[in-house]
N, C-alpha and C positions, 0 to 999 in steps of 0.2 A: 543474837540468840532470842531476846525477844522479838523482833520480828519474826523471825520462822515459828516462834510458839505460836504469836498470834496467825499467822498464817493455817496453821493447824487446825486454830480454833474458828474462823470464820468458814474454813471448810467446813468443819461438826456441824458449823450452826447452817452452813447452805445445804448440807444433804439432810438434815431436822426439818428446814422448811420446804426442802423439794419435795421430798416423803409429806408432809402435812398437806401441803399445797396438792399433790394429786391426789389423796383420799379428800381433802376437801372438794377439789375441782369435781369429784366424781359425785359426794354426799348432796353436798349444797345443792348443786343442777337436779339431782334426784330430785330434793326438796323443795324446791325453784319451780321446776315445771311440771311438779305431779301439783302444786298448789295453782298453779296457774290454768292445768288441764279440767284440774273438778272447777274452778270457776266458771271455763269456758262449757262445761257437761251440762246437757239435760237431757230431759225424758227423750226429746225428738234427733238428740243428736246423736250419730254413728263415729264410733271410734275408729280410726281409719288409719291401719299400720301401711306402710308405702308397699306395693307390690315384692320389690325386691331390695337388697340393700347394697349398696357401694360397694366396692374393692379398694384394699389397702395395695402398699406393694409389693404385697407377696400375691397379690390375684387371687385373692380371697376377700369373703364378705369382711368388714373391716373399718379402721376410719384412717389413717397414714400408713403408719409403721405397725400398728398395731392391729388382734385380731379384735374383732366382735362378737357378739352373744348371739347372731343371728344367723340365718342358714336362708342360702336361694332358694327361689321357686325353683317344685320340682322338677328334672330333667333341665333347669337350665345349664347352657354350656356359655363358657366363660373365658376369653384370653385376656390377659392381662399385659401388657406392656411398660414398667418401670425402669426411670434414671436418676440415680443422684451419687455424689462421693465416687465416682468412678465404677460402679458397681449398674448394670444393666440386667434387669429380670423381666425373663418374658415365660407365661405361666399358662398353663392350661387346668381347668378347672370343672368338674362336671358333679353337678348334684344329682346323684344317684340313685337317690331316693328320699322322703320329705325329709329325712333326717342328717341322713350322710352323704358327705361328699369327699373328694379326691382329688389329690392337683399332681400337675407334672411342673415343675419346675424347671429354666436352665438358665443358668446366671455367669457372667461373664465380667470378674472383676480387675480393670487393667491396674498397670504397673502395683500389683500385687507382690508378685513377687514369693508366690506361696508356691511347697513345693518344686520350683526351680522354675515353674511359668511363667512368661513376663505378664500374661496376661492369664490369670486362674480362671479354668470355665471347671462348673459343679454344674450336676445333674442331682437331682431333690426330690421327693413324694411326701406329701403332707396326706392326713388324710383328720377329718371333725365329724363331729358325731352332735346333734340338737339334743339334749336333756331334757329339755323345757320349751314348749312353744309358748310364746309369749303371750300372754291375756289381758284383761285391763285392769289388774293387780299386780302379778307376776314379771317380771323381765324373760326373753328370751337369754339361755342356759345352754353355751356351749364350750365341749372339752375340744382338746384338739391335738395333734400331735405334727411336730413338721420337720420336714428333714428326717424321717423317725427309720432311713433304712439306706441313709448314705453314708460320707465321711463324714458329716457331721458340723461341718462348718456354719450350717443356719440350724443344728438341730436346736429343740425347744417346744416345753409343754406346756398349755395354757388351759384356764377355766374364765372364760369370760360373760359378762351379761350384761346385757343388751336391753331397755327399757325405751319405750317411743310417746312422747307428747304432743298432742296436738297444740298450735302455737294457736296465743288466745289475746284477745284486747293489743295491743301494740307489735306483737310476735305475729309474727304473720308463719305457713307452714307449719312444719314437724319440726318436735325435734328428737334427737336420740343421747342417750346419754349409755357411757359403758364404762364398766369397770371390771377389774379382772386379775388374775394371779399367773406370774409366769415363773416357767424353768427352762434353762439352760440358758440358751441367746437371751429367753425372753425374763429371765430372772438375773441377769449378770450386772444391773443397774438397780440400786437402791435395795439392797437384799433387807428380806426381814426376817431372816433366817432360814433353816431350811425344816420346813413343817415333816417332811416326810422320808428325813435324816439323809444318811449316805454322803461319799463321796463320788461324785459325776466326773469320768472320765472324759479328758480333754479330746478333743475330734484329732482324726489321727489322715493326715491327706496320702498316706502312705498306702493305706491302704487298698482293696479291692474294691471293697465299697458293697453295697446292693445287700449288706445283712442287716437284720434288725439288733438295733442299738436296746435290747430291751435294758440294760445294766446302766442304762442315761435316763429313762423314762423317770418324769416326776421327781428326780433326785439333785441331792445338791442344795445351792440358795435360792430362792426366791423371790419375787418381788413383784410389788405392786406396778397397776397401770391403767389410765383412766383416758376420758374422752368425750369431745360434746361435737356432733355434726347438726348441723341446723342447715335442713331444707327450704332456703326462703321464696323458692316459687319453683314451678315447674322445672325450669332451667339453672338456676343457680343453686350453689348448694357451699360453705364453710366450714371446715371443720380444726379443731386443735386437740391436742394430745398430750399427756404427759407419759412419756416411754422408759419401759426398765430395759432396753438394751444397750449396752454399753458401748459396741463396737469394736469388743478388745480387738481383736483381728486386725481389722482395716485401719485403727490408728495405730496400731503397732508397728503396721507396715505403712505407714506414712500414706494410706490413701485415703483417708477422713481427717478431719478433724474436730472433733465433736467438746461444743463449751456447752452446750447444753441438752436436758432433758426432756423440752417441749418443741413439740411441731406446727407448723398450722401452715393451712391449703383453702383455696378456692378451686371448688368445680363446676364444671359447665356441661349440661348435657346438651352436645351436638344433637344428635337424635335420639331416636327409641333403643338403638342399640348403641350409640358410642356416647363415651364419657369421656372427658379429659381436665386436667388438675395442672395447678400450677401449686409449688408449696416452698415453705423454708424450712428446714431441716436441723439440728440439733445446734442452732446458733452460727451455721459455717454453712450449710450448702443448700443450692438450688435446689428442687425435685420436678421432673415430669410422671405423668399417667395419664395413660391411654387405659381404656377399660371398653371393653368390645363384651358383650350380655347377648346371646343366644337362644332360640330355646325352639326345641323341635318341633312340640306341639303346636307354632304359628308360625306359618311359613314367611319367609319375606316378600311374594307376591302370589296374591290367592290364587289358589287352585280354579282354572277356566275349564270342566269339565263341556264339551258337548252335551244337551238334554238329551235324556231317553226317548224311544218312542213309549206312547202310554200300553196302557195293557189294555190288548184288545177286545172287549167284552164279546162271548159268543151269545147268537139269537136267544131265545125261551125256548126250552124245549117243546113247551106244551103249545104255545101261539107260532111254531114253526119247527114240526118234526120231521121233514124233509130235509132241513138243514144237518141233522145230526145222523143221517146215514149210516152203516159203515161200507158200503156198496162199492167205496174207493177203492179200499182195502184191495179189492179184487182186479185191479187195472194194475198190470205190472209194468206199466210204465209210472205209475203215481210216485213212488222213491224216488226216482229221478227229476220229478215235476218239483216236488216239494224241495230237494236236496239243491236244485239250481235255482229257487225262488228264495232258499235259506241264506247262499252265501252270499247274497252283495249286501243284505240286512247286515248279516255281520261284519262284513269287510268294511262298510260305512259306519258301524262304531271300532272298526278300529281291531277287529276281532278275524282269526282264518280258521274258512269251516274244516273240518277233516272228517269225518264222516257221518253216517247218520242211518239208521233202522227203528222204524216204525210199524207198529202194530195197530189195530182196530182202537184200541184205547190207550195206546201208550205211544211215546216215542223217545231215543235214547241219539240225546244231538253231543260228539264229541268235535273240541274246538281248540285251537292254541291262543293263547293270550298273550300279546308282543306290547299291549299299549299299558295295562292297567298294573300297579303295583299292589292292589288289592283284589284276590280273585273274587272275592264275594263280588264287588262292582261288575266283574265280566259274568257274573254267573245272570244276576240282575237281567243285565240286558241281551243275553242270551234267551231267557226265560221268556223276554218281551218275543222277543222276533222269533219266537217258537207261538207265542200268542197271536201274533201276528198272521202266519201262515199256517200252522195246524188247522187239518180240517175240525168242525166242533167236535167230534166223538173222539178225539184223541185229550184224556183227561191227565194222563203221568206224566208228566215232563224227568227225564232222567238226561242230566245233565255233567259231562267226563272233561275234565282240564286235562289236555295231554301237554306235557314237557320233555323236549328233547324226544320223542319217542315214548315218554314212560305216562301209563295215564295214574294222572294223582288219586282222585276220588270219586264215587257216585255222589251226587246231589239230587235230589228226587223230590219235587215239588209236584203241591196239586194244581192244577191248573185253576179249580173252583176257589180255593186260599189264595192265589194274585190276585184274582179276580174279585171278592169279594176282602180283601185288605189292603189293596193301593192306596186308600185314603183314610186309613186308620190311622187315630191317633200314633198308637204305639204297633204299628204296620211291622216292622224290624223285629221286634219283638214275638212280637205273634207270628210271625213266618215263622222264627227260626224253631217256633215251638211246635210246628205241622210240618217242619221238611227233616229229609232224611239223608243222611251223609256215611256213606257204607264206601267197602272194597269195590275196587274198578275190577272190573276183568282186563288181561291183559292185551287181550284183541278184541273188537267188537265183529262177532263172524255174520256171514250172512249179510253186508251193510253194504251202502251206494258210499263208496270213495269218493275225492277230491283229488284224482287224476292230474291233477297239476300242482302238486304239492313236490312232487318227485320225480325226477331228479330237479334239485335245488342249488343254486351257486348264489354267492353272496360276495361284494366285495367293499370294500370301503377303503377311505384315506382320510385321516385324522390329526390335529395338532397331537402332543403329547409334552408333557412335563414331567420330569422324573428327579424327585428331591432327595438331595444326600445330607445326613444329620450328624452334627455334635464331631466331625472333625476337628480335632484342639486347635489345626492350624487355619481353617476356615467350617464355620462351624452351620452355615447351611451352602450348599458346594446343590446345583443345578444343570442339569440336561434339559435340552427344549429339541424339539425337532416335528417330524412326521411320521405317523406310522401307518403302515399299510397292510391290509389283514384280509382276508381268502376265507372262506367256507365253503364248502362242496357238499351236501345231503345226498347219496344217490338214492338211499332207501332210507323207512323212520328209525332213527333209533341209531346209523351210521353218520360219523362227522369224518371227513379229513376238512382241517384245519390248519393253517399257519399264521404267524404274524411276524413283519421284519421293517425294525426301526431304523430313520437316520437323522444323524444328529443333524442341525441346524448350528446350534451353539451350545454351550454348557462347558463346566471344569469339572465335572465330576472324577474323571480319570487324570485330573492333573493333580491328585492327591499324592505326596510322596509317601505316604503311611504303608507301608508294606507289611503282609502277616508276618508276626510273630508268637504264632501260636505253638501251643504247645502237643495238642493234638492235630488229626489230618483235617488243613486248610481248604474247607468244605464252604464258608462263605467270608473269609478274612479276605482273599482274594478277590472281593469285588471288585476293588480298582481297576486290578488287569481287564477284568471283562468290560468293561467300562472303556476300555480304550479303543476300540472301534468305530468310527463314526459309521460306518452300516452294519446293521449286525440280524442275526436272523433270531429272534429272540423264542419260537417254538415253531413245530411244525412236526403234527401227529395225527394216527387215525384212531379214531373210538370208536367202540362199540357197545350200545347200554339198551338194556331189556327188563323185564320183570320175569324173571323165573318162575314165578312160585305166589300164593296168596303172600302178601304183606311186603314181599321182601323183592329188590331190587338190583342189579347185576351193572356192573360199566368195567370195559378191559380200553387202554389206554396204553396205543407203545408209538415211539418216536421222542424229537427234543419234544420233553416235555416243561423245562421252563430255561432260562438262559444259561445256567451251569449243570444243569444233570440232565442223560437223555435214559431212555431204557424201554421196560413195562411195567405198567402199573394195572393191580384186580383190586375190585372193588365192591363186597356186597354188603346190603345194607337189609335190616327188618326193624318195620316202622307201621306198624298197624295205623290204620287212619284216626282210629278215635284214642290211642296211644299218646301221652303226654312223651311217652321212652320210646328210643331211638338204640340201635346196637348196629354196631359195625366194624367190621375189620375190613384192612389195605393188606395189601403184601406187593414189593415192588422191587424188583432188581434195577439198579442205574450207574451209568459211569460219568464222571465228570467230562465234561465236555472242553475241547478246546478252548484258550482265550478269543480263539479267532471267530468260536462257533460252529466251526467246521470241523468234524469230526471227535476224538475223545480222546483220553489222556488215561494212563496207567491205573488207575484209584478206580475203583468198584467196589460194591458196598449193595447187600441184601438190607432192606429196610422198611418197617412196616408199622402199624399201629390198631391196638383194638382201641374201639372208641364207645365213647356213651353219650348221648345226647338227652336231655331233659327239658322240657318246658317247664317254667315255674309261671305263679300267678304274674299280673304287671309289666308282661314284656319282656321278665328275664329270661335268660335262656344259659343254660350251661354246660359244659363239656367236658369230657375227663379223656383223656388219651394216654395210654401204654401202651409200649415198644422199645425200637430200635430206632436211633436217628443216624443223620447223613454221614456222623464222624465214628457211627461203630458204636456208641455214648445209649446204654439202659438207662430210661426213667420215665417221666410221667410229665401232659404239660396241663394244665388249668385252665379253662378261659368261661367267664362270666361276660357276659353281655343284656344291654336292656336295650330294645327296638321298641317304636315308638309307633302308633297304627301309619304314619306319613313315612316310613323307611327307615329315620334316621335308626342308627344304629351305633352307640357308646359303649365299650368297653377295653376290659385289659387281659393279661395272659400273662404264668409265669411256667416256665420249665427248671425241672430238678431232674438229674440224672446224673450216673456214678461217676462223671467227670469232678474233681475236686473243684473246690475255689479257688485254690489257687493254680491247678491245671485250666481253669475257665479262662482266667486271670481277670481285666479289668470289667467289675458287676457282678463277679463270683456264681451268676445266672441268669437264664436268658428270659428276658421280662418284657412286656411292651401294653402300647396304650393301642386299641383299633377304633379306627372310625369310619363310617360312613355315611355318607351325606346325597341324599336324591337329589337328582336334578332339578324335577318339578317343584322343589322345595326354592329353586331357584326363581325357576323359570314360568313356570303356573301354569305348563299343561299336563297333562298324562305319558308320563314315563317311567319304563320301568330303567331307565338307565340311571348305575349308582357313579360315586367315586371315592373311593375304599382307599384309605392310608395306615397305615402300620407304622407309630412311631418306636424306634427302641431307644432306649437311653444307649446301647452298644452294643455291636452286632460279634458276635464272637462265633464259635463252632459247635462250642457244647449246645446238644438240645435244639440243634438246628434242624426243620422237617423239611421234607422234599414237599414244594411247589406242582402242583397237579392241576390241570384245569379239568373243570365239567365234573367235581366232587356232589356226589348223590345225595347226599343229607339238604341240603341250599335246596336244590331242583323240587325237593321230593316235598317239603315239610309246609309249603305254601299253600297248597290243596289239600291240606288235614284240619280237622275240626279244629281244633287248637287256634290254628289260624285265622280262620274262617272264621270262627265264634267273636273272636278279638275286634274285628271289622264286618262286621256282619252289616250293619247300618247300611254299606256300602251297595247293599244288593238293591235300592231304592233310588241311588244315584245314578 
């Protein structure tokens, strides 16, 4: 009897001094190295916060287990990589904006036993928000919310902060010290009650998942959690923690075993973007981290642009008036002299002419742009090799980006402004403030063609990788193969098109997961189509025009993607100096064989009005209403931030009158997009992307028809908007 008292009572006194010890661990270090740092201060020295900050294991900024008070550089993107206790997290992460950021989580914890899984995989969305940016007073101040829209198994709310010392006299580097307040996971160890009362319902694995836990948020107990990482040189980095998560879960289920509430890790930074950690864990277990730091705005090998030609200066009028004529004007072979001396100018940067009409003082050169992902760049050197060969009396440069058939915009430069600001300071600047960006006409009449533009065939043969996600029984499932793809242009503005894959290797079709939906299985059926090792994946003709001032026309019928074939209309109005975008689809389709060949009983009329907006920074956002592929009225969301080099971050949610629980597992169709430029890769001039669509699960509700060569993409890259954004580039 006495023993088990006393047993009682040396617990009381070890969670008294665990609780002590981390409000100490956190005060004292405050104390410690804010005395250390004004020693090391003076008038000449620079306070100097590290670029970015670490990842814990949830692939957030962080120091172990725990969050931190600090927020990434902005647009950086971030995957995270963590192991320990039988529990693997591997995490996507992208800072948004200077303040907020978003993660994907998906964690795969074996002999769990949760649920009836041998091996429990969670799909998770954290999302933080920076209160405070840190100053040389203040700690950086962040809220956060994690797990805040799944089953709940790592949900948990924190307010953490973040303070950074420069290491002074025997401390060599930085160091960071954090302290902070958690709920749910992250209050379940060492509570100090519950500040903001309530009871916090337990995570339910039962469920659908994908709703927000608002009736968890901030609720419940609480508890303290602290932290010191010390950066001791460029490469090496220490860190230790004292953590309020308990673990109930994983030692419940005999996959942890947790005797204590401190951590500590050593990390090494490989390079500029990878990071990796070795660490010891709650008194029982190993830990790894990989941490992988991105960021759009610095590519991984510089951009190798070719030089421009310079801008041609014309003679003086006054010490050679001969040179400025217009006498040509009157030679009706001169459009064709100039139109065949224009195009290898442009074909050697990278540029095809398409036609051109000129006047005594003006001239109006339209052109397609295959190489540059920034028009203003092609517009640039466009303008050059218009300086170049224009006789002198020709002073308007009016300059038309055609795509696909459709021309985007007027550009209208004075020839005397190149000329006179190629070597300005602020050259860019001042252009854009003497040139003019108006309506295209939809034909240029009267003009000297490029005859050899038309008829156009095109063919290629490509690797391909096609990735299948969050299968519970293999949960990244791969196709590799080749794919082989045809274009035919007989005239501007007509495509026939096809493209037909064959596999090499991949299991993606060896998925035994069969739909079990509740409505018409419109994309639960992937597997099936998947089962073909040759497959004809589209094969359609289009037809796309400008009707009318502003507004833009495309009709599309055949396979138009690997499960539905039909027709699809498409008009769009999109004024050039318009930040708003309007447009409606309307589209009849029948689902397609699993074989590809031919169609299957299910037809389905289906369509969408849509809105497009530009916002300041790159965002850009969307609203679509209609009908989708399963018959299912609603509406889908998508925000995206593009960056002036391509990359392109974001996500999308759909709500439509399908229930949650007719959705079934995600209750609704949600996902993360990305794209990533080649040249980003590779460091030359491409406009070739590679676009991924993750969902946490693919279900039927809110599922949209697949369309290629959609008008808004084509159209939006030759409007001011755009243009203004990269403007710099007309220099390059």
């Amino acid at each position: 009897m006495s023993q088990a008292k006393g047993s009682i009572v040396q617990q009381a006194i070890w969670k008294t001094q665990a609780k002590t010890l981390g409000f100490g661990l956190a005060f004292s270090a405050f104390g410690t190295f804010g005395a250390l740092a004004q020693q090391g201060s003076g008038p000449d020295q620079v306070f100097n916060i590290p670029d970015r900050p670490t990842l814990n294991f949830y692939g957030s900024a962080g120091l172990i287990d725990m969050p931190s008070g600090e927020a990434l550089p902005d647009g950086q993107f971030v995957i995270g990589v963590s192991n320990f206790g039988g529990s693997t997290r591997t995490t996507v992460t992208f800072q948004a904006t200077p303040r907020l950021s978003a993660s994907f989580r998906y964690t795969g914890i074996k002999e769990a036993n949760i649920a009836g899984f041998e091996t429990y995989r969670d799909r998770s969305f954290d999302i933080r928000y920076l209160i405070n940016k840190e100053s040389r007073v203040l700690p950086a101040v962040t809220i956060g919310l994690q797990d805040f829209a799944g089953t709940g198994i790592y949900a948990g709310e924190y307010i953490a902060a973040t303070k950074t010392f420069a290491g002074a006299g025997r401390i060599p580097g930085t160091v960071k010290v954090t302290a902070g307040l958690g709920w749910g996971r992250l209050g379940s160890s060492g509570s100090i009650g519950t500040p903001f009362g309530g009871n916090r319902p337990a995570f339910d694995t039962s469920s659908s998942g994908g709703e927000l836990s608002t009736d968890q948020w901030f609720r419940g107990p609480a508890a303290p959690f602290a932290g010191v990482e010390w950066q001791i040189s460029d490469k090496w980095g220490v860190k230790a923690e004292y953590s309020s998560d308990a673990y109930d879960t994983e030692v419940r289920q005999g996959v942890l075993t947790r005797k204590s509430r401190f951590n500590f890790g050593a990390e090494y930074q490989y390079s500029d973007t990878v990071r990796v950690g070795g660490y010891y864990l709650y008194g029982s277990e190993l830990g790894l981290n990989v941490q992988i730091q991105l960021n759009p705005k610095r590519s991984l090998t510089p951009l190798r642009t070719p030089a421009p030609d310079p801008v041609a200066q014309r003679p003086s009028r006054n010490a050679n008036p001969d040179a400025w004529t217009t006498a040509w004007v009157g030679k009706p072979e001169a459009p064709t002299i100039l139109a065949d001396a224009l195009k290898p100018r442009l074909a050697k940067q990278g540029l095809e002419f398409v036609a051109l009409k000129v006047t005594a003082n003006s001239a109006e050169v339209r052109y397609r742009n295959n190489t540059y992902p920034a028009t203003s760049v092609a517009i640039g050197r466009v303008s050059r090799a218009m300086a170049q060969i224009m006789p002198p009396s020709v002073e308007t440069f009016r300059i038309v980006t055609m795509s696909g058939g459709l021309a985007q915009s007027a550009v209208t430069i004075r020839r005397s402004d190149l000329e006179a600001l190629e070597f300005d300071p602020q050259a860019a600047d001042a252009l854009l403030a003497v040139t003019g960006i108006s309506e295209a006409a939809p034909r240029l009449e009267n003009a000297t063609i490029n005859q050899d533009l038309y008829p156009d065939f095109a063919w290629s043969v490509a690797p391909y990788v096609k990735p299948s996600y969050f299968d519970p029984d293999e949960p990244l499932r791969l196709d590799g193969g080749l794919k082989f793809g045809a274009t035919f242009k007989p005239a501007p503005g007509w495509t026939i098109s096809g493209k037909v894959t064959h596999r090499l290797f991949g299991n993606v079709g060896d998925s035994l997961r069969v739909s079990d939906s509740l409505i018409e299985p419109v994309r639960t059926n992937a597997v099936r189509y998947a089962g073909s090792d040759t497959a004809l994946d589209n094969l359609y003709v289009s037809k796309q025009w400008k009707p009318g001032q502003n507004t833009y026309a495309r009709v599309t019928a055949g396979y138009l993607e690997r499960m539905f074939g039909g027709v699809s209309a498409e008009l769009l109005w999109k004024p050039v100096g318009s930040r708003l975008a309007l447009g409606v689809e309307g589209n009849y389709v029948k689902q397609r064989d699993f074989s590809g060949l031919g169609f299957q009983d299910y037809g389905v009329a289906t369509g969408h009005a849509s809105a497009y907006y530009e916002f300041n920074n790159g965002f850009r956002g969307q609203l679509d209403v209609g009908r989708y592929l399963a018959g299912d009225v609603g509406a889908t969301v998508t925000l995206e931030r593009e960056f002036n080099n391509g990359w392109r971050v974001g996500g999308f949610f759909t709500v439509t009158d399908v229930s949650s629980e007719d959705f079934g597992e995600g209750s609704f169709d949600k996902g993360i997009l990305l794209t990533v430029p080649q040249r980003w890769f590779l460091g030359t001039p491409s406009k070739q992307t590679s676009t991924t669509t993750i969902r946490p699960v693919q279900r039927d509700g809110g599922a949209r028809l697949s369309v290629p060569g959609r008008l808004y993409e084509q159209v939006r890259s030759g409007h001011r908007n755009a243009l203004e954004q990269n403007w710099s580039g007309v220099w390059e």
